[in-house]
C-alpha positions, 0 to 999 in steps of 0.5 A: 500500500502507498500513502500519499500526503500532503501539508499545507503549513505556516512556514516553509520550515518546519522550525519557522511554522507549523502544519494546519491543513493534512490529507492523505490518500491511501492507493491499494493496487492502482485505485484509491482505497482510503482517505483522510483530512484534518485540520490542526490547530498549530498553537499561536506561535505559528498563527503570527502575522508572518505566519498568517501572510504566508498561508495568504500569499501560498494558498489565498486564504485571508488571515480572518478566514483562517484563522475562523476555519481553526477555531470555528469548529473542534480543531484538534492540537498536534498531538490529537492530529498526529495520533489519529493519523497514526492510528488511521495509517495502521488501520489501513495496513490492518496492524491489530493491537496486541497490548498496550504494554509498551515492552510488548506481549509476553513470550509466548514460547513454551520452554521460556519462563515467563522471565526471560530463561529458557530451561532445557536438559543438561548433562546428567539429566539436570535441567540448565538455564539459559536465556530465551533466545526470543524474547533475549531475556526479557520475558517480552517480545519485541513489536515488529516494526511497521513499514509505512510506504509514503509519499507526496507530491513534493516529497522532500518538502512533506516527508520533511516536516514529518520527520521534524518535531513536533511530528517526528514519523519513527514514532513508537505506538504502545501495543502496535510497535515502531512505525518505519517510512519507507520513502516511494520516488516523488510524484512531482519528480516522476511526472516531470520526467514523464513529461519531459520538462525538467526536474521540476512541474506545478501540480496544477501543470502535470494535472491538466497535462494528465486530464485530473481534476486538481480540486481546490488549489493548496488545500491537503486533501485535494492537493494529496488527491490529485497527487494519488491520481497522478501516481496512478497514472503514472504506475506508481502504485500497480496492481500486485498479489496480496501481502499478508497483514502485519500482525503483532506476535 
């Protein structure tokens, strides 16, 4: 499965701003199987009047407007977003919780314990101790980690911010496990090469070349949505055989 995002933030940096617009569309063999969009409340340090003209001068929403969209409605804060996009992203690649332990579930294996030592004969019939060489001593199991497959229309700039604090992507999940992001090639960068214009192409651009309807101009979800058709278009994310869920042990 690939995910593709997009952000529509304060600040080109992500230590000058902060995110308040995400959408994520999920692809599954050549078709859309999932979305998801939220506003998020950046907390007022992002909402200045630098940050205010930025938002105006990339996406045309004036500083009232915005500032009426965040508020008028439950617009959850940064840890509320980045949570329920965590836990959207796993249900779609149908990771179960196994546990909210965040040493994970205990060993399971039979010769083990329960305290991380593995008993077996020894010499003269005794039995010997040594350390379970699953659970290495612990008496848990390690939590597998996830492999989310991301990518956006301008990568480098997404992929970026989400990897920055306060939205640090190698997040942990008690009783699901450390998410790893596998980074898929860029759309912007497939397309323009597709089209044979250089490194770069305006989403805008690729959209009317390929016949996709671009929606709203710089707002996430029709932003990530339009990317997901190009990446479609483009073979980025074909038909394959089934893989089995990851599930916790």
């Amino acid at each position: 499965m690939l995910f593709v995002i997009d952000l529509e933030t304060t600040s080109l940096r992500p230590e000058k701003g902060g995110v308040w617009d995400i959408g994520v569309v999920a692809l599954q063999d050549g078709r859309i199987a999932g979305e998801f969009q939220t506003l998020v409340w950046p907390g007022r340090q992002c909402l200045q009047k630098e940050h205010l003209d930025v938002v105006q001068r990339v996406s045309g929403i004036e500083p009232g407007r915005l500032l009426r969209m965040l508020t008028d409605t439950e617009t959850p804060d940064v840890p509320v977003a980045r949570e329920r996009l965590i836990t959207w992203l796993y249900t779609h690649l149908n990771v179960k919780r196994c546990g909210e332990d965040v040493r994970g579930p205990k060993c399971i294996y039979p010769q083990c314990d329960g305290a991380g030592f593995w008993w077996e004969p020894g010499a003269g019939g005794k039995q010997q101790q040594r350390w379970c060489p699953h659970c290495q001593g612990t008496g848990r199991l390690e939590l597998p980690r996830t492999r989310i497959k991301l990518t956006a229309f301008n990568r480098p700039f997404d992929l970026g911010w989400l990897k920055a604090q306060p939205w640090d992507l190698g997040w942990f999940v008690p009783g699901l496990g450390h998410a790893e992001l596998i980074e898929a090639p860029c759309v912007m960068a497939e397309a323009a090469a597709a089209m044979k214009v250089g490194a770069r192409v305006k989403l805008a651009s690729a959209c009317a070349h390929y016949g996709i309807n671009p929606g709203t101009a710089h707002r996430a979800i029709d932003d990530a949505r339009a990317a997901a058709e190009l990446a479609i278009k483009l073979g980025m994310c074909p038909a394959s055989t089934p893989e089995p869920a990851l599930l916790c042990a």
